[in-house]
mmCIF file of the protein (N, C-alpha, C, O) and its ligand, coordinates in Angstrom:
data_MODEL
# 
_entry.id   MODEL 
# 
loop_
_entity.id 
_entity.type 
_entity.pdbx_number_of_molecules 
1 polymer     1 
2 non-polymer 1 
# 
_entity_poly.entity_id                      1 
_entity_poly.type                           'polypeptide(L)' 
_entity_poly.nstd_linkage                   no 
_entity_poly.nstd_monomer                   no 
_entity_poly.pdbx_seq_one_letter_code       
;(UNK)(UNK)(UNK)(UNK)(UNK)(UNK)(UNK)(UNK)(UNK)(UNK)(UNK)(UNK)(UNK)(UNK)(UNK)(UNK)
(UNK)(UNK)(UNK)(UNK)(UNK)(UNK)(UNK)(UNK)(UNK)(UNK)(UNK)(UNK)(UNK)(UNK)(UNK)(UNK)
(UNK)(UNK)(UNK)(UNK)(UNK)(UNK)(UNK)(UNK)(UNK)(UNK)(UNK)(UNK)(UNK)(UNK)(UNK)(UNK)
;
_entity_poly.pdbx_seq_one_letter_code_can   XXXXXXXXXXXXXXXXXXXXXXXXXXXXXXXXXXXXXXXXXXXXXXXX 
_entity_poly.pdbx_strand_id                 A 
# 
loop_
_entity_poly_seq.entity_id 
_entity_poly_seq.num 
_entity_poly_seq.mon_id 
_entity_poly_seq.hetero 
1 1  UNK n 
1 2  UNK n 
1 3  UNK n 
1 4  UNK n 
1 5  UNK n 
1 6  UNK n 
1 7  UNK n 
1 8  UNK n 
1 9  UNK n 
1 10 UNK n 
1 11 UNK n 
1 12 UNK n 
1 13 UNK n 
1 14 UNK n 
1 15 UNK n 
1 16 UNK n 
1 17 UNK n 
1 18 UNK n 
1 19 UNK n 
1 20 UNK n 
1 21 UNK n 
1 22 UNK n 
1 23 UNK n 
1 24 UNK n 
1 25 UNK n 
1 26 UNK n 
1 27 UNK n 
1 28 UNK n 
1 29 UNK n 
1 30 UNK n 
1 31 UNK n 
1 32 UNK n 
1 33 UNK n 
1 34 UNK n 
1 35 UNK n 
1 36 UNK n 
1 37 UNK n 
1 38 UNK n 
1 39 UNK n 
1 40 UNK n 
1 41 UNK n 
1 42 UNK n 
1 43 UNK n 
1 44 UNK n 
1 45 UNK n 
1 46 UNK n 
1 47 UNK n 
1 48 UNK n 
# 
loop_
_struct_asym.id 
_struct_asym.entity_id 
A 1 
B 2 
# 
loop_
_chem_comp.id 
_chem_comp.type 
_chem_comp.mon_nstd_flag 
UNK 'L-peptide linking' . 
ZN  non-polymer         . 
# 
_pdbx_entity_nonpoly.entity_id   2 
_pdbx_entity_nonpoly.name        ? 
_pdbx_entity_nonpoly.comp_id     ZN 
# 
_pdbx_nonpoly_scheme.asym_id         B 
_pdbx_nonpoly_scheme.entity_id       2 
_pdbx_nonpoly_scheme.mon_id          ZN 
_pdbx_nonpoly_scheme.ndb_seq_num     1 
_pdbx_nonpoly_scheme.pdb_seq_num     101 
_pdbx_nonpoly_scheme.auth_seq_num    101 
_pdbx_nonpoly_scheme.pdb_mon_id      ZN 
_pdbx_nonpoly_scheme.auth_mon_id     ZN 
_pdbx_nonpoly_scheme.pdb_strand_id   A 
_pdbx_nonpoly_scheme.pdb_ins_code    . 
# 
loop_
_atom_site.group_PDB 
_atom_site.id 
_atom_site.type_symbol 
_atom_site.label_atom_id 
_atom_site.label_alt_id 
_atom_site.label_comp_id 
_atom_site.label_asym_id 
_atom_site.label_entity_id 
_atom_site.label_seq_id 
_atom_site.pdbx_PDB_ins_code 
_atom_site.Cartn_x 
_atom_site.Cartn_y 
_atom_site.Cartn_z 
_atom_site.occupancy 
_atom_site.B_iso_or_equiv 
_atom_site.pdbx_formal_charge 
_atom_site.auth_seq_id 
_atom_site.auth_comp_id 
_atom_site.auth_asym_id 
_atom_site.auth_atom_id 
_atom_site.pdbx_PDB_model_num 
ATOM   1   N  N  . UNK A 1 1  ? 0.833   -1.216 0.000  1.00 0.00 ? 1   UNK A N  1 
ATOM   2   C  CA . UNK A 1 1  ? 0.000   0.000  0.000  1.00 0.00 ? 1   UNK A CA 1 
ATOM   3   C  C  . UNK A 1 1  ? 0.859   1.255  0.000  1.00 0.00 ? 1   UNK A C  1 
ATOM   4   O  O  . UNK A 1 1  ? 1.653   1.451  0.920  1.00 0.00 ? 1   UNK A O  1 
ATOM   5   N  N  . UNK A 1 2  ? 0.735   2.022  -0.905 1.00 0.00 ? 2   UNK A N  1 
ATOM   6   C  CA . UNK A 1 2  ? 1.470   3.252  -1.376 1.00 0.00 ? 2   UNK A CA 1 
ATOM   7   C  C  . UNK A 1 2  ? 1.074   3.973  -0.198 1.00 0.00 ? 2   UNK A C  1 
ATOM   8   O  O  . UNK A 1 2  ? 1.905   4.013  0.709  1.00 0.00 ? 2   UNK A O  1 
ATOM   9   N  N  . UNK A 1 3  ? -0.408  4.750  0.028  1.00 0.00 ? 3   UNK A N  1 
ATOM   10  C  CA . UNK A 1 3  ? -0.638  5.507  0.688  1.00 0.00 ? 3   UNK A CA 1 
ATOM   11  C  C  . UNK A 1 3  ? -1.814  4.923  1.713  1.00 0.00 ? 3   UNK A C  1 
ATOM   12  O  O  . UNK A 1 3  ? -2.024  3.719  1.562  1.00 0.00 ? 3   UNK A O  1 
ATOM   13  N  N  . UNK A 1 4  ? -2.457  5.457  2.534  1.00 0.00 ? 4   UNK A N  1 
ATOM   14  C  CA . UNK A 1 4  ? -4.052  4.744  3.160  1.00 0.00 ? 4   UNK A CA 1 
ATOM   15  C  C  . UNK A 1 4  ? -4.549  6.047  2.901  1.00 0.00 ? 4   UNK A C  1 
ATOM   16  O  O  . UNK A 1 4  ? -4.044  7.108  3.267  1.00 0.00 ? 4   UNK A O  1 
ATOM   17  N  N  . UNK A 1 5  ? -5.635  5.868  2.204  1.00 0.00 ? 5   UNK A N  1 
ATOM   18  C  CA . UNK A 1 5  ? -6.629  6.751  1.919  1.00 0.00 ? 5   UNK A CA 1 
ATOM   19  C  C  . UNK A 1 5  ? -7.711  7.495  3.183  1.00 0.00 ? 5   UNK A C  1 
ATOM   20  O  O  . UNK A 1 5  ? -8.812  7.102  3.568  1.00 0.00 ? 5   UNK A O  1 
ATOM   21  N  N  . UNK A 1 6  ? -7.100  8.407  3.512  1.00 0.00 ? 6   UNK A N  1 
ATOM   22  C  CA . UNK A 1 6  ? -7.619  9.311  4.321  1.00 0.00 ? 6   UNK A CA 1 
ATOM   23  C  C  . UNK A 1 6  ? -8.749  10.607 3.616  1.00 0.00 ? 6   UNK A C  1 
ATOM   24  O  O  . UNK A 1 6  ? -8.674  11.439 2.711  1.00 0.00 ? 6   UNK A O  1 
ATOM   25  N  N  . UNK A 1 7  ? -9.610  10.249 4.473  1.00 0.00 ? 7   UNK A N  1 
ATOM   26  C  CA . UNK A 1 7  ? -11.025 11.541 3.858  1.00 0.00 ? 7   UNK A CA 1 
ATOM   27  C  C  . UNK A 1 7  ? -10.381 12.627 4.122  1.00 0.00 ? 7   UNK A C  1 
ATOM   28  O  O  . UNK A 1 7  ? -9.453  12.707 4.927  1.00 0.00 ? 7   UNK A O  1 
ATOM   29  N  N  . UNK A 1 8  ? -10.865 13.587 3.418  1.00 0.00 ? 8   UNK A N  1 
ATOM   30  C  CA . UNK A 1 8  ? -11.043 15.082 3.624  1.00 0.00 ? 8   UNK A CA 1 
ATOM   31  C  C  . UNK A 1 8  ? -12.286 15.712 3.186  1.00 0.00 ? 8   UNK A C  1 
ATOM   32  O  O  . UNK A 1 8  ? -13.261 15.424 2.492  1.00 0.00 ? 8   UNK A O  1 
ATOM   33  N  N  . UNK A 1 9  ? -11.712 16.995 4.096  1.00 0.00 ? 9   UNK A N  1 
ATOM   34  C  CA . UNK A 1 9  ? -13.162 18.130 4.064  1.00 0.00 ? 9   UNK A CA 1 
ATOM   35  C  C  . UNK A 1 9  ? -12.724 19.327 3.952  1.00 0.00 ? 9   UNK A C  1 
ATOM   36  O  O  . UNK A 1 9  ? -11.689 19.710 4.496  1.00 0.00 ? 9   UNK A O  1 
ATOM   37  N  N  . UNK A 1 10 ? -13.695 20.264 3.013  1.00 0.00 ? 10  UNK A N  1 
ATOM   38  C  CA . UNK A 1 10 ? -13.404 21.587 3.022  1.00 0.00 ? 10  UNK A CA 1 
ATOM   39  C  C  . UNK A 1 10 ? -13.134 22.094 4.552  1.00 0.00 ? 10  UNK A C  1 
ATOM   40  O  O  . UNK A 1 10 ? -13.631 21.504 5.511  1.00 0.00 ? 10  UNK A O  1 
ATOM   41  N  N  . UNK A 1 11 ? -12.263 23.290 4.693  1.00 0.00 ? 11  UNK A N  1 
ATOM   42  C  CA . UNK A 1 11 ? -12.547 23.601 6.296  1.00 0.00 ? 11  UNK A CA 1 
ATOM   43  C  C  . UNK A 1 11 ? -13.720 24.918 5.834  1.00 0.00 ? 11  UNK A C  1 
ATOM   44  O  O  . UNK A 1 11 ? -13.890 25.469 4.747  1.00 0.00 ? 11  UNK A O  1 
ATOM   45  N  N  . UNK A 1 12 ? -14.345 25.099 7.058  1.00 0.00 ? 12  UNK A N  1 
ATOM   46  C  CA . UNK A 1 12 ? -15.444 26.139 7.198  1.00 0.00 ? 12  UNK A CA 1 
ATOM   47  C  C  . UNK A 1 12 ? -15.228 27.417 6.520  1.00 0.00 ? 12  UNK A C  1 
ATOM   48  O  O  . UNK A 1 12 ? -15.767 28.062 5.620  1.00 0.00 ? 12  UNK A O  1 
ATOM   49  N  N  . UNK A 1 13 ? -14.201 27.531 7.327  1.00 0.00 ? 13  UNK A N  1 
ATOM   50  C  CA . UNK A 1 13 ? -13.326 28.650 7.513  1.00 0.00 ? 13  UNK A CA 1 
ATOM   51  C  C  . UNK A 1 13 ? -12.619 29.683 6.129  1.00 0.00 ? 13  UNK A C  1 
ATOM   52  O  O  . UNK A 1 13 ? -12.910 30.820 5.758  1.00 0.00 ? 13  UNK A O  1 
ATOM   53  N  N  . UNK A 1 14 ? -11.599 28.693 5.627  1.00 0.00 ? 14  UNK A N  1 
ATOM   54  C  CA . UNK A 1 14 ? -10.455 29.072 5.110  1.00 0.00 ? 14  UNK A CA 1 
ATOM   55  C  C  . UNK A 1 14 ? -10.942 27.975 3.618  1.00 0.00 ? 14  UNK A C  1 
ATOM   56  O  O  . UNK A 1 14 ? -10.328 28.047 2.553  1.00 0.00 ? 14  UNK A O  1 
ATOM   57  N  N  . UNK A 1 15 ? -11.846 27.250 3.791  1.00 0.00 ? 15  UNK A N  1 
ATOM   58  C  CA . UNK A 1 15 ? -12.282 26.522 2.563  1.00 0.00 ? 15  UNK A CA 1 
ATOM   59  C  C  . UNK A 1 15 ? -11.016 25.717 1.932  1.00 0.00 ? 15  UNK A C  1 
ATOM   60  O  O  . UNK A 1 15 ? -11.067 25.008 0.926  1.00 0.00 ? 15  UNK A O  1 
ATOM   61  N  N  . UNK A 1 16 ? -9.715  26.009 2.843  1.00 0.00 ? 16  UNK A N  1 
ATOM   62  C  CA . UNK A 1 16 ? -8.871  24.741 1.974  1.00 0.00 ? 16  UNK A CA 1 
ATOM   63  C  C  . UNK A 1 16 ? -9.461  22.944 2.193  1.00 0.00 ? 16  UNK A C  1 
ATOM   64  O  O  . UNK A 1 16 ? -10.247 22.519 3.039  1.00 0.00 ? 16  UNK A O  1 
ATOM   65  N  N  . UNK A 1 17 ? -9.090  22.553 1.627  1.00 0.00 ? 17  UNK A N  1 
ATOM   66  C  CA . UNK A 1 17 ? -9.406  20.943 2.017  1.00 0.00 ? 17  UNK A CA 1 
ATOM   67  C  C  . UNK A 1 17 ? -7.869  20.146 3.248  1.00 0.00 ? 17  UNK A C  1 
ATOM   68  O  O  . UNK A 1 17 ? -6.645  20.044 3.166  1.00 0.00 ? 17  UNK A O  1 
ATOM   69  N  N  . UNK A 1 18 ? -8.750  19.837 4.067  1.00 0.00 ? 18  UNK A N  1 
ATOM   70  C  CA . UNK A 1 18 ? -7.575  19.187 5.429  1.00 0.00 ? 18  UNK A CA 1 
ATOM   71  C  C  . UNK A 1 18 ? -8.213  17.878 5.170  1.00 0.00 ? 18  UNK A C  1 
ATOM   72  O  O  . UNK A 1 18 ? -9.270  17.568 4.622  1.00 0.00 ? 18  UNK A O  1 
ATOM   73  N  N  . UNK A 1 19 ? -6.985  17.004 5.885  1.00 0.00 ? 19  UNK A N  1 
ATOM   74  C  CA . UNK A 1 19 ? -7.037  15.391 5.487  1.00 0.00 ? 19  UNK A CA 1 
ATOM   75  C  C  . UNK A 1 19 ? -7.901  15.274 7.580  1.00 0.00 ? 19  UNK A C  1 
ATOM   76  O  O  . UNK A 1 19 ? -8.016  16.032 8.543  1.00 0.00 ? 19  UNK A O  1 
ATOM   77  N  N  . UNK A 1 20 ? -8.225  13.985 7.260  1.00 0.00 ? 20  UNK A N  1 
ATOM   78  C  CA . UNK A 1 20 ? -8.448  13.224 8.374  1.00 0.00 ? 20  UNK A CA 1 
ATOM   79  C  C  . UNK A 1 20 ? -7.391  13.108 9.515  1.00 0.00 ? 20  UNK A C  1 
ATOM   80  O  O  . UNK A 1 20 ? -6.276  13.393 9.081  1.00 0.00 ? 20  UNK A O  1 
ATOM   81  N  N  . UNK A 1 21 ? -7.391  12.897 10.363 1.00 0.00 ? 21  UNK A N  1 
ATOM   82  C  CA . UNK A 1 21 ? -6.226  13.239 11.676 1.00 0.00 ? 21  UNK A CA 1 
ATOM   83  C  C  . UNK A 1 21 ? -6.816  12.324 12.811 1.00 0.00 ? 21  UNK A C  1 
ATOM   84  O  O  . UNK A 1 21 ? -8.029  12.179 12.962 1.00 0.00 ? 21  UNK A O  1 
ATOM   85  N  N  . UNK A 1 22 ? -5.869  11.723 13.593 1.00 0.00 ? 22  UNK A N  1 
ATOM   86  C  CA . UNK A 1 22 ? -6.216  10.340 14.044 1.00 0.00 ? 22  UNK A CA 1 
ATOM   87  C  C  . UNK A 1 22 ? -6.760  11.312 15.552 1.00 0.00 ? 22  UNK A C  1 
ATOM   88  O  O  . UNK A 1 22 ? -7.554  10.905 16.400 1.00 0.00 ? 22  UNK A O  1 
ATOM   89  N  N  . UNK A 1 23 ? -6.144  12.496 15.537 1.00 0.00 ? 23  UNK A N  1 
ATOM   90  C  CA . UNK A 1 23 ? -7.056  13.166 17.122 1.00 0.00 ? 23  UNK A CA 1 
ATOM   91  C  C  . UNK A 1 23 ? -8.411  13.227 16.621 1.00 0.00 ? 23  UNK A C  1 
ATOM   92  O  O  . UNK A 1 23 ? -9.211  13.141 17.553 1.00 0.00 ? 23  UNK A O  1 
ATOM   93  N  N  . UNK A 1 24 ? -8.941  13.338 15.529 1.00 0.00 ? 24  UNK A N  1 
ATOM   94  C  CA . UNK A 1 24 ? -10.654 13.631 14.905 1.00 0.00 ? 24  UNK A CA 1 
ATOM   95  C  C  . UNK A 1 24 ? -10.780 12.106 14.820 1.00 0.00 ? 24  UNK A C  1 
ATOM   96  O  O  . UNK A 1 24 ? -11.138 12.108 13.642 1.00 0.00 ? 24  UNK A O  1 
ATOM   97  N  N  . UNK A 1 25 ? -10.771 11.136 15.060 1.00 0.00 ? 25  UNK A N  1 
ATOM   98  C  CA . UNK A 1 25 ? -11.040 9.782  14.977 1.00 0.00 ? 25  UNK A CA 1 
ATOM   99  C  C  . UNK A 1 25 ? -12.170 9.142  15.538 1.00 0.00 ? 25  UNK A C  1 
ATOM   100 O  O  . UNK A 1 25 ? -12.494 7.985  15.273 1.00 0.00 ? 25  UNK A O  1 
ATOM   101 N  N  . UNK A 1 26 ? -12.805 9.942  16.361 1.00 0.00 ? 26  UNK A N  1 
ATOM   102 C  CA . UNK A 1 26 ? -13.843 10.130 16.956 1.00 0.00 ? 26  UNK A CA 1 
ATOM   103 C  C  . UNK A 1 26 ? -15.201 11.066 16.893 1.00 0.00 ? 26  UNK A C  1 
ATOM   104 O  O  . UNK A 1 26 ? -16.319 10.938 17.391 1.00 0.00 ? 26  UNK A O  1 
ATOM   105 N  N  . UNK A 1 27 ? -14.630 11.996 16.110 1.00 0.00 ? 27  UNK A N  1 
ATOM   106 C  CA . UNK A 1 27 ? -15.082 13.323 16.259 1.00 0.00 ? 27  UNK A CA 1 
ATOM   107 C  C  . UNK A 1 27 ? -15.450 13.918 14.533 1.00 0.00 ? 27  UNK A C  1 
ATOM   108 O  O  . UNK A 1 27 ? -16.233 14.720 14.025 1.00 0.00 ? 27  UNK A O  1 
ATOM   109 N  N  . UNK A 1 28 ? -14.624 13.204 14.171 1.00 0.00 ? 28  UNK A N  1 
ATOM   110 C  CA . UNK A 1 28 ? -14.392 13.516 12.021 1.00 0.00 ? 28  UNK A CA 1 
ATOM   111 C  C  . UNK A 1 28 ? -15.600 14.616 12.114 1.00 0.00 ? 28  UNK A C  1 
ATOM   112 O  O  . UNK A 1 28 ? -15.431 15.832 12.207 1.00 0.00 ? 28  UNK A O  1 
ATOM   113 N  N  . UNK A 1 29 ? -16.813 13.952 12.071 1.00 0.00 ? 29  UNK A N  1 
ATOM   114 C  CA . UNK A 1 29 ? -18.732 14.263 11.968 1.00 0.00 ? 29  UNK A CA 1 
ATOM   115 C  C  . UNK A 1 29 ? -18.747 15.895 11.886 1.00 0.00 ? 29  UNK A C  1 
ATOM   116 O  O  . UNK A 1 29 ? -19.249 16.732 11.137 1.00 0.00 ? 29  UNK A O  1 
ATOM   117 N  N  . UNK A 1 30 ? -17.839 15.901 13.184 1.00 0.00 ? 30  UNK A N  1 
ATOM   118 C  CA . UNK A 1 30 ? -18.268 17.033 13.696 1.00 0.00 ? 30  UNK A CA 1 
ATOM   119 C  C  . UNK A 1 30 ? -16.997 18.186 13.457 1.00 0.00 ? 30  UNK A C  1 
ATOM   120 O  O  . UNK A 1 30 ? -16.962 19.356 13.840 1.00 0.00 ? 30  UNK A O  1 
ATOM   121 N  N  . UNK A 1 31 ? -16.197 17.575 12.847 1.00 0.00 ? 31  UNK A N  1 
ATOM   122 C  CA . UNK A 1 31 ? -15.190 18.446 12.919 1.00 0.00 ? 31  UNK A CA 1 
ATOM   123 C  C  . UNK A 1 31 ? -15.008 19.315 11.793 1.00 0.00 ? 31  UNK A C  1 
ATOM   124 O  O  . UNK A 1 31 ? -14.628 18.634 10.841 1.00 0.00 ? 31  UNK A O  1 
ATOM   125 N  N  . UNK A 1 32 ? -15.165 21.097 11.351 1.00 0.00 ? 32  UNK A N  1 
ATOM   126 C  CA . UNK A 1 32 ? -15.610 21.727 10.208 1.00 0.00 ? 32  UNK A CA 1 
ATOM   127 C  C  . UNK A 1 32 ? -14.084 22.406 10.199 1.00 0.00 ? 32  UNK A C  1 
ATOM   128 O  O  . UNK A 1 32 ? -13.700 22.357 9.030  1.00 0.00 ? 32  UNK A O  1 
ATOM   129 N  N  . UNK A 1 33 ? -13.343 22.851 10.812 1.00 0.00 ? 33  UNK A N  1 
ATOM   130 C  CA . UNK A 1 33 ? -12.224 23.619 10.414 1.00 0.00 ? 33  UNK A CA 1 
ATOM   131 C  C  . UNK A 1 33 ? -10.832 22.731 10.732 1.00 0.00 ? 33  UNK A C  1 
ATOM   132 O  O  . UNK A 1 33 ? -10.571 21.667 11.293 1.00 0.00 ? 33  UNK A O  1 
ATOM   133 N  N  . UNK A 1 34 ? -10.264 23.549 10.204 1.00 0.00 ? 34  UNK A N  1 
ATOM   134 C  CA . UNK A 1 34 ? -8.578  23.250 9.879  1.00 0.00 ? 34  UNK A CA 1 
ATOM   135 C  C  . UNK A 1 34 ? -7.900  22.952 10.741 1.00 0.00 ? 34  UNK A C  1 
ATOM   136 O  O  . UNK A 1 34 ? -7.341  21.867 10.892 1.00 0.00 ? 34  UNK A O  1 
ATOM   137 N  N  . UNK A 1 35 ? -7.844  24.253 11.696 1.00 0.00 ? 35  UNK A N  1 
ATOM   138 C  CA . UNK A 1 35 ? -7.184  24.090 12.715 1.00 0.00 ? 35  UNK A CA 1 
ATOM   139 C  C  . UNK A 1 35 ? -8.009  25.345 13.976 1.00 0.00 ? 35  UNK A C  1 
ATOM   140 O  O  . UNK A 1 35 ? -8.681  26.357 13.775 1.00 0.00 ? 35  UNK A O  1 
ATOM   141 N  N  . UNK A 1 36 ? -7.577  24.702 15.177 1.00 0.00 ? 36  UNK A N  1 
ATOM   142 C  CA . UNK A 1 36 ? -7.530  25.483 16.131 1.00 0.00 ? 36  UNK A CA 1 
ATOM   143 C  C  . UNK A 1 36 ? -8.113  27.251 15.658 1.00 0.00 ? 36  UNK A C  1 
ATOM   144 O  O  . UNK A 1 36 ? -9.189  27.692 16.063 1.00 0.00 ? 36  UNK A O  1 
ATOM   145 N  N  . UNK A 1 37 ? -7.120  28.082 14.724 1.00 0.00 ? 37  UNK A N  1 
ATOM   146 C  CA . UNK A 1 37 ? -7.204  28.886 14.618 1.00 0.00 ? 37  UNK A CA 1 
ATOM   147 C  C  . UNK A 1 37 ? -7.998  29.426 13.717 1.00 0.00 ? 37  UNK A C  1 
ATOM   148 O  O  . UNK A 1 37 ? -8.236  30.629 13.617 1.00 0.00 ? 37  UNK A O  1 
ATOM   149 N  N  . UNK A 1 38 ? -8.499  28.413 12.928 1.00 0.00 ? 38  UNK A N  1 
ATOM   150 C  CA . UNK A 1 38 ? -9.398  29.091 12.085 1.00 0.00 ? 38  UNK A CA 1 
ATOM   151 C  C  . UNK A 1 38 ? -11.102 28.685 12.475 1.00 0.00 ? 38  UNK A C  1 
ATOM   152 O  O  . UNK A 1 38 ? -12.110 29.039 11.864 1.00 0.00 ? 38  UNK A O  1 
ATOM   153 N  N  . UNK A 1 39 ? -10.997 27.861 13.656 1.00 0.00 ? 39  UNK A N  1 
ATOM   154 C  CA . UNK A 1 39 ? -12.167 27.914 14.390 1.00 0.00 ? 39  UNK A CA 1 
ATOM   155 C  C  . UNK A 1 39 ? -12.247 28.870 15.177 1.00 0.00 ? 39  UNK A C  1 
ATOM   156 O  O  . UNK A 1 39 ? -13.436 29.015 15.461 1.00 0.00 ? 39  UNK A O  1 
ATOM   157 N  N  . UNK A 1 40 ? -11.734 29.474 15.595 1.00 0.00 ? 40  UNK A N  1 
ATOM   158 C  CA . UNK A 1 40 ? -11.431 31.003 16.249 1.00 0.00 ? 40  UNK A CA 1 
ATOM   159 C  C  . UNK A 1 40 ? -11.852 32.191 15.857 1.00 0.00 ? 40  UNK A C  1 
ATOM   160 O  O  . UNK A 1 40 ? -12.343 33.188 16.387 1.00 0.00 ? 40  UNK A O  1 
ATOM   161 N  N  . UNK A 1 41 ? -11.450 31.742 14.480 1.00 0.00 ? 41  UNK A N  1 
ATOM   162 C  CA . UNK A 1 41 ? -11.569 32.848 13.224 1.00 0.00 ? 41  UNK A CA 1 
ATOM   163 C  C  . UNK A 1 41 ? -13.089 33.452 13.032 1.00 0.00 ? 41  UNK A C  1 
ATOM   164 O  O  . UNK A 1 41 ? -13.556 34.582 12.892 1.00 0.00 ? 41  UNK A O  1 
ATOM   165 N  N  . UNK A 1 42 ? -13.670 31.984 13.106 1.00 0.00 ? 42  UNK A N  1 
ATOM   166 C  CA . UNK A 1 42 ? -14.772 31.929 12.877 1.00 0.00 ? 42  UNK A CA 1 
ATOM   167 C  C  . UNK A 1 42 ? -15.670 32.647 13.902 1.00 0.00 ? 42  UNK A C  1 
ATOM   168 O  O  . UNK A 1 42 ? -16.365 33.660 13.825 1.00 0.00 ? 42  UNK A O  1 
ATOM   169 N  N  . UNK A 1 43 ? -15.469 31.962 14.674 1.00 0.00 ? 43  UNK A N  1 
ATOM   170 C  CA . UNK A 1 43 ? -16.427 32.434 15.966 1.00 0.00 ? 43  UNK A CA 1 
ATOM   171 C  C  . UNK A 1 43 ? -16.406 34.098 16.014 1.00 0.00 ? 43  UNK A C  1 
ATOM   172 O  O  . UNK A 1 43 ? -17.382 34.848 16.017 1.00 0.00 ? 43  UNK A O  1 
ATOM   173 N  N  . UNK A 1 44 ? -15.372 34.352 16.041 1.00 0.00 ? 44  UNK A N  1 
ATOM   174 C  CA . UNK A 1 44 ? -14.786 35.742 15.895 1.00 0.00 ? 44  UNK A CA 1 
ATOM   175 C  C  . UNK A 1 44 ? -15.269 36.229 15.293 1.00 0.00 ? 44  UNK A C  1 
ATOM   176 O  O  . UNK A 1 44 ? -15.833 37.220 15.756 1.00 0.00 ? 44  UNK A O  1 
ATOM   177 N  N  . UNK A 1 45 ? -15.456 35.910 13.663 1.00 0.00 ? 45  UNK A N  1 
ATOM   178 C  CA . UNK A 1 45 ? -16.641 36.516 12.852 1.00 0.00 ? 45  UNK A CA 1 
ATOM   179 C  C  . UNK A 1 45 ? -18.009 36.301 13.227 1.00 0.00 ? 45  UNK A C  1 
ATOM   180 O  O  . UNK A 1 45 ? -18.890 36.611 12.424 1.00 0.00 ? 45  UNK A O  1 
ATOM   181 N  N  . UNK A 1 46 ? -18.341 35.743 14.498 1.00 0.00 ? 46  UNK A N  1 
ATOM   182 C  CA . UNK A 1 46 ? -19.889 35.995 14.191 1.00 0.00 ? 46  UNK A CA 1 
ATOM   183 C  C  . UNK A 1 46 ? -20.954 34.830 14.004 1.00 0.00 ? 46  UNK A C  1 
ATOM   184 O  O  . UNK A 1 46 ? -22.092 34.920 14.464 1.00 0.00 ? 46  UNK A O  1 
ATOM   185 N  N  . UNK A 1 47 ? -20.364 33.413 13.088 1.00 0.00 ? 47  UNK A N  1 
ATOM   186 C  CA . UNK A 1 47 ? -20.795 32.712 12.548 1.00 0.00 ? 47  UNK A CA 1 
ATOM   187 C  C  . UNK A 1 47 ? -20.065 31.739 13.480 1.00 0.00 ? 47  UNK A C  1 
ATOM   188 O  O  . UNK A 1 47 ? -18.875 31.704 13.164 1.00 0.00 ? 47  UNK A O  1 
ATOM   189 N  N  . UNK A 1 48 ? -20.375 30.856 14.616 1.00 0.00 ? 48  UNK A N  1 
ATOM   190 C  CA . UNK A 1 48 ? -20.173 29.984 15.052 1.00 0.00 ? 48  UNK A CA 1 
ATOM   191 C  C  . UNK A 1 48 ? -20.991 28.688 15.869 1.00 0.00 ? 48  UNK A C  1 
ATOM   192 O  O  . UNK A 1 48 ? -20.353 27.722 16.288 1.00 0.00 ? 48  UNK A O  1 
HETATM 193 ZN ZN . ZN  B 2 .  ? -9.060  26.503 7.885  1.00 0.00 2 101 ZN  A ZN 1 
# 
């Protein structure tokens, strides 16, 4: 196996696409941004 195929999702936020991450392994469903900071971002704007 070359790679293991990990999902991704737009983030909310910043609209780049982030891969799957074994801390969201539980959580993927629910998880809309990138990182830390651009859930921040968000809230910050208003829209959280
Ligand atoms: Zn982001």
């Amino acid at each position: 196996m070359p790679n293991q195929h990990l999902p991704t999702k737009p983030c909310a936020h910043c609209k780049r696409e982030f891969a799957w991450r074994k801390k969201w392994e539980r959580d993927w469903a629910r998880v809309k941004y990138c990182s830390k900071r651009c859930a921040a971002a968000a809230k910050a704007s208003g829209r959280g």
